[in-house]
Backbone as a printed PyTorch tensor [residue, N CA C, xyz], in Angstrom:
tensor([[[-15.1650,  -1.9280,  12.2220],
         [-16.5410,  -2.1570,  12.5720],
         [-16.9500,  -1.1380,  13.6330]],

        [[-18.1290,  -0.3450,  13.4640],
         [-18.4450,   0.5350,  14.2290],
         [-19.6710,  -0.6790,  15.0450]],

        [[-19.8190,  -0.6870,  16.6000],
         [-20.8780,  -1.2480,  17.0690],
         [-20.7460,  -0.2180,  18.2640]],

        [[-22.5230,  -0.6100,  19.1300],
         [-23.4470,   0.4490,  19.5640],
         [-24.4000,   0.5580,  19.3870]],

        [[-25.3110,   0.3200,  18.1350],
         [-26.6330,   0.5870,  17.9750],
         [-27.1740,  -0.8460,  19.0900]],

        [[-28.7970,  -0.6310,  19.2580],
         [-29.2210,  -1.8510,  20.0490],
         [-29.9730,  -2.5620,  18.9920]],

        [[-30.4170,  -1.2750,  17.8600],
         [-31.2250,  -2.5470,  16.5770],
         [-30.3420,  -1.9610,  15.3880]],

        [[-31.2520,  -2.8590,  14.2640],
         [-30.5540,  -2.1890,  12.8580],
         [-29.9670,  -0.6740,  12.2810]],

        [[-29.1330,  -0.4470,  11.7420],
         [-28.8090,   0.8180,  11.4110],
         [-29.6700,   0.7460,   9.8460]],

        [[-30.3520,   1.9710,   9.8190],
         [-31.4110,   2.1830,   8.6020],
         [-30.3600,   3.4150,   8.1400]],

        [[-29.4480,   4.0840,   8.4420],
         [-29.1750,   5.2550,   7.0840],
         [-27.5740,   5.3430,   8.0110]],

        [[-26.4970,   5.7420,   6.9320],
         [-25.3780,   5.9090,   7.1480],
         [-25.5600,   7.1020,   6.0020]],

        [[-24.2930,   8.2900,   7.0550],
         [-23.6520,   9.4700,   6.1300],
         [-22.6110,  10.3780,   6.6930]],

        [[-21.7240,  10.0320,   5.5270],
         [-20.2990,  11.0410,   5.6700],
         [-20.1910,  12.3910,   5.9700]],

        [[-20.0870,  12.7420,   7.0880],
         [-19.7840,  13.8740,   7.1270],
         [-18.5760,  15.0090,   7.8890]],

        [[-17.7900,  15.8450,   7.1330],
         [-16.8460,  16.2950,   7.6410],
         [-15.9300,  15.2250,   8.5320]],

        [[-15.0080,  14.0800,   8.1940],
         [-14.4100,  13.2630,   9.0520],
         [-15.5440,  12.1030,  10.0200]],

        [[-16.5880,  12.3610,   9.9570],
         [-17.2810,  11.7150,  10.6640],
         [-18.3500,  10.8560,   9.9010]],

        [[-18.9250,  10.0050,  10.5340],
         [-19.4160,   8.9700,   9.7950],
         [-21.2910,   9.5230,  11.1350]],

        [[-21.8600,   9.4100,  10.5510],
         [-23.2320,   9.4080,  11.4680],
         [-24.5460,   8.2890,  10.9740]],

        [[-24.9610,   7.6360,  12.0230],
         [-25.1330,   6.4340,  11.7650],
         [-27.0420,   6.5410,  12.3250]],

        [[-28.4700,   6.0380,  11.6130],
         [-29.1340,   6.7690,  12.5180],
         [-30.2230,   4.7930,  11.9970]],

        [[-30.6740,   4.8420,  13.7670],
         [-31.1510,   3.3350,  14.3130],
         [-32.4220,   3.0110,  14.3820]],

        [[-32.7410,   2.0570,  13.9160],
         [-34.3200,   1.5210,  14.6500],
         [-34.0070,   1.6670,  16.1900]],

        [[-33.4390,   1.7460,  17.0230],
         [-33.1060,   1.8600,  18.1600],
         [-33.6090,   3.3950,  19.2090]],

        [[-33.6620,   4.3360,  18.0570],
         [-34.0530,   5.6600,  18.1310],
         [-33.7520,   6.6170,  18.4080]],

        [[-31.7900,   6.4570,  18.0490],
         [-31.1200,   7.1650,  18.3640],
         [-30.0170,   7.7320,  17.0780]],

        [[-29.2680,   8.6530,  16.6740],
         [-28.1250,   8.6340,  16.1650],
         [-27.0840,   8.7230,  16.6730]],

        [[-26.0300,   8.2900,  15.6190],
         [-24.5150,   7.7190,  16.6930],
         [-23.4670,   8.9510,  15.4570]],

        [[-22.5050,   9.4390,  16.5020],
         [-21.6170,  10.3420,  15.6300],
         [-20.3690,   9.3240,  15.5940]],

        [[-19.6540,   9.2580,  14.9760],
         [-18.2460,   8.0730,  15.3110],
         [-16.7220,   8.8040,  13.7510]],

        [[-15.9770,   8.4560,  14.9840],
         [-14.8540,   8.6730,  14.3720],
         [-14.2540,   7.8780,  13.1320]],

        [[-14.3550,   8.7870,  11.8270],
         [-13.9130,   8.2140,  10.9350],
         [-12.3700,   7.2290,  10.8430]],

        [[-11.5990,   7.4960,  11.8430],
         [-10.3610,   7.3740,  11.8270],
         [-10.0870,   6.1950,  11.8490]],

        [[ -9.1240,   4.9510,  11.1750],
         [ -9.1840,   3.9610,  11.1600],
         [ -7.6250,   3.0680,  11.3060]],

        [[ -7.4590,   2.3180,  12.6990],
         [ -6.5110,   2.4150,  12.9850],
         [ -6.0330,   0.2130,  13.0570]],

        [[ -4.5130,   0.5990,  12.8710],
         [ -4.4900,  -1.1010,  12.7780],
         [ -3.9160,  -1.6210,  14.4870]],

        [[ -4.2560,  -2.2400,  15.1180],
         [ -4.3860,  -2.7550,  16.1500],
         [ -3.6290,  -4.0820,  16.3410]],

        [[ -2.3890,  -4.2590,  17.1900],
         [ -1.6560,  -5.9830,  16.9490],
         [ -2.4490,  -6.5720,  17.7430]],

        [[ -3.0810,  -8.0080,  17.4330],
         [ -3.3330,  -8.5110,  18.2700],
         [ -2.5850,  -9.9770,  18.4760]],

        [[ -2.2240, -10.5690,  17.4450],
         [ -1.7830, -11.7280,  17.5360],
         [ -1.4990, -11.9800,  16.4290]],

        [[ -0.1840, -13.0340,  15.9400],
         [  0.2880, -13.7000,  14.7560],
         [ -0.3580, -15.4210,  14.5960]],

        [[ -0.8200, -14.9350,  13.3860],
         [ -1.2770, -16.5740,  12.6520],
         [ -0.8880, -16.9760,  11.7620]],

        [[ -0.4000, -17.7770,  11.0300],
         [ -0.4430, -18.2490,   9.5290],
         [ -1.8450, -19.0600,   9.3690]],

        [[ -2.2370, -18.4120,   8.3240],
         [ -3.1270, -18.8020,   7.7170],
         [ -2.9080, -19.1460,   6.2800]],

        [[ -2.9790, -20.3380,   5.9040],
         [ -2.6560, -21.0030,   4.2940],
         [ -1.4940, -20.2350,   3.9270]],

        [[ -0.2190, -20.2340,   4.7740],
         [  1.1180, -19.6130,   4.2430],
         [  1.0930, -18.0450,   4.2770]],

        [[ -0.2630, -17.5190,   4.5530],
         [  0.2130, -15.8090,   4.8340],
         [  0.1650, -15.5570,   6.4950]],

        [[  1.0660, -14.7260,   6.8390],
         [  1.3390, -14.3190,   8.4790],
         [ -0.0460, -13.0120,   8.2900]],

        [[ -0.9240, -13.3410,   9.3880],
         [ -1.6710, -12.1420,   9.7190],
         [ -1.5440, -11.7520,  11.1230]],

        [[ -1.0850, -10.0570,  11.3070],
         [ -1.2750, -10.2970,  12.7560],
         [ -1.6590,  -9.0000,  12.9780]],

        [[ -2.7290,  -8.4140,  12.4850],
         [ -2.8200,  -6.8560,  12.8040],
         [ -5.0580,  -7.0590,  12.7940]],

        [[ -5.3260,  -6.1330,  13.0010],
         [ -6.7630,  -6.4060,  12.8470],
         [ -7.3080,  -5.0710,  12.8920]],

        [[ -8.3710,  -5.0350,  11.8570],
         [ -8.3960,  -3.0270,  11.3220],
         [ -9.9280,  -3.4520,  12.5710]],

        [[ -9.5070,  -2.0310,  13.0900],
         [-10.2530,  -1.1140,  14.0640],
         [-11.1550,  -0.3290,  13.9170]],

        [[-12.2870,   0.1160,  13.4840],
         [-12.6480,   1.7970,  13.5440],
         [-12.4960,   2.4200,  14.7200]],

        [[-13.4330,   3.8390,  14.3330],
         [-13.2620,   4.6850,  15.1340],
         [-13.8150,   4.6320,  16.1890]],

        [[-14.4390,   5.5920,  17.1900],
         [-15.1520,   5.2730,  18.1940],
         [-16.1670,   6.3590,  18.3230]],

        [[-17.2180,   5.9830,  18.7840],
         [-18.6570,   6.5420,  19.2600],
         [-18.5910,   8.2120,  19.6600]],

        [[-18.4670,   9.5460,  18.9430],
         [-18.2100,  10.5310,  19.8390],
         [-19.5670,  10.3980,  21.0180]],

        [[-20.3910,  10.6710,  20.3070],
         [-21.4850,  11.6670,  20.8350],
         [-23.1190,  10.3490,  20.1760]],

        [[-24.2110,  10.6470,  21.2010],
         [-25.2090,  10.1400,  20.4230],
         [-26.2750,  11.0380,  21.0330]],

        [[-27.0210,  11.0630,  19.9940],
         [-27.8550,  12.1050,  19.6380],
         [-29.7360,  11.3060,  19.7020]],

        [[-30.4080,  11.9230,  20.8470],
         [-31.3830,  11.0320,  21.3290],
         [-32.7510,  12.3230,  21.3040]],

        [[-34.0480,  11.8390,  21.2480],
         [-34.8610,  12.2830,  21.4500],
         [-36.1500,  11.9650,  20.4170]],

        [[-35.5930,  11.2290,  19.2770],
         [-37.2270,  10.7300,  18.7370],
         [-37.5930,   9.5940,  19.6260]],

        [[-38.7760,   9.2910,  19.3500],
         [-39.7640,   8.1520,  19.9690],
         [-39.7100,   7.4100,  19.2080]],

        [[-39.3520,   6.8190,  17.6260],
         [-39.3370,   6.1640,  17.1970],
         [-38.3310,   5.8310,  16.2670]],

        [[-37.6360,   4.5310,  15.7880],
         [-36.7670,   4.3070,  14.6390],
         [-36.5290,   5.2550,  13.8040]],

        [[-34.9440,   6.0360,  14.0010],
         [-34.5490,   6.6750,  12.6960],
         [-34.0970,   6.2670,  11.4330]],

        [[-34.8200,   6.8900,  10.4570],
         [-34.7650,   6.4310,   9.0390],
         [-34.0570,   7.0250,   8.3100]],

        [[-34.4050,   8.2480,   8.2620],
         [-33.7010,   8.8400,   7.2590],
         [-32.2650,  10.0170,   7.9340]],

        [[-31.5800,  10.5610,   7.5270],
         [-30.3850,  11.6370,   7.8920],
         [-30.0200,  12.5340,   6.4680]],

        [[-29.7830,  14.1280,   6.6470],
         [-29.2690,  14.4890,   5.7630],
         [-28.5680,  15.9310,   5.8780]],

        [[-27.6430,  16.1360,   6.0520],
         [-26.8200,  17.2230,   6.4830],
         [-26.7540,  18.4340,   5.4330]],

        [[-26.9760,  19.6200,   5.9370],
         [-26.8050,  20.6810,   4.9570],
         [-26.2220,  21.7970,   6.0510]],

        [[-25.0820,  22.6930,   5.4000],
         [-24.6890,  23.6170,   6.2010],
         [-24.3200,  23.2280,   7.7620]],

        [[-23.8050,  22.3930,   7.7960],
         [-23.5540,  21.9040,   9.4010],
         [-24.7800,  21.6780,  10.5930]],

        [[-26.1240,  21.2090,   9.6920],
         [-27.0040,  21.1550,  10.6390],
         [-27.5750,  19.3910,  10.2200]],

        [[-27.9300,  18.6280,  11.2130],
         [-28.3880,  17.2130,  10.3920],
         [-29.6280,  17.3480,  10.7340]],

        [[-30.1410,  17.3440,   9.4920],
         [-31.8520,  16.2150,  10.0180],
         [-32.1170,  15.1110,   9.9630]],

        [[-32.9940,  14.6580,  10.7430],
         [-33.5370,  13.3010,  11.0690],
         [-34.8480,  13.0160,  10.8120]],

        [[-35.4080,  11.8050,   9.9400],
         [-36.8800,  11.8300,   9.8330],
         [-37.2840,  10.3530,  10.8500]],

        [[-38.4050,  10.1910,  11.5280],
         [-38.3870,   8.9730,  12.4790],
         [-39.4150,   8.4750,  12.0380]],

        [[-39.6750,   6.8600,  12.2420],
         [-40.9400,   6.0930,  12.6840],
         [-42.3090,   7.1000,  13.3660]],

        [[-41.3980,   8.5270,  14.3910],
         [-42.7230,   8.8960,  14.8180],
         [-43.0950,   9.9070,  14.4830]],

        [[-43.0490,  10.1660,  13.3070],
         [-43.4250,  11.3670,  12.1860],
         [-42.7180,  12.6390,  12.0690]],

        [[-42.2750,  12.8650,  12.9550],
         [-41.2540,  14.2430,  13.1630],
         [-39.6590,  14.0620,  12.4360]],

        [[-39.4450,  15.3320,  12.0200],
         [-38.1890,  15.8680,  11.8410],
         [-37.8630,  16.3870,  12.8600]],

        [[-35.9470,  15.8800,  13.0350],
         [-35.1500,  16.8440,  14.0010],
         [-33.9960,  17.5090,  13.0340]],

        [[-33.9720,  18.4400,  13.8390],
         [-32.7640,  19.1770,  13.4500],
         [-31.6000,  19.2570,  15.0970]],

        [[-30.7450,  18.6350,  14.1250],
         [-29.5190,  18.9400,  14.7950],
         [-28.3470,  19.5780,  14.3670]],

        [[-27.9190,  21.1650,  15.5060],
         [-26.6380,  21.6240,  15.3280],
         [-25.0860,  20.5900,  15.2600]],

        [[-24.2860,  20.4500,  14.3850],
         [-23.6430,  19.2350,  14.3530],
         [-22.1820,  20.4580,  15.0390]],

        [[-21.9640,  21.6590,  14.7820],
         [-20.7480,  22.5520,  15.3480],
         [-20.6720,  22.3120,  16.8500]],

        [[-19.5000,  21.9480,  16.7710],
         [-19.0340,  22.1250,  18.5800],
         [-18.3860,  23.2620,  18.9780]]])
């Protein structure tokens, strides 16, 4: 489970190892695809032992500056755009 946003997530997309996530909140979230199993405790439950609990990744980077709910995302050539609630497209360099 990826959490972080403060409202709904309106568009999810894969990219290069990364997952980018973009919010009524009015922000996008970059997060680590990587998905790891975590012990936390042993139960039986109806005769099966569970004791591990899947993790995602974590939050790199978030990416801020519309005024309104992001809707849409779509990556080409290592650059993402963003379409918002407040009429504008962004472009973002995604290379570090």
């Amino acid at each position: 489970m990826y959490v972080g946003h403060e409202q709904g997530v309106r568009a999810v997309i894969p990219y290069n190892g990364r997952v980018y996530t973009a919010s009524g909140d009015k922000t996008i979230r970059e997060w680590d695809m990587k998905v790891r199993y975590v012990f936390i405790h042993t139960q039986v439950i109806r005769g099966n032992l569970c004791a591990h609990h899947l993790q995602m990744g974590d939050c790199l980077r978030t990416f801020q500056g519309h005024t309104g709910g992001v809707n849409v995302l779509k990556i080409v050539n290592g650059v993402m755009y963003s379409g918002s609630d407040d009429g504008t497209i962004r472009a973002w360099c995604l290379k570090v």
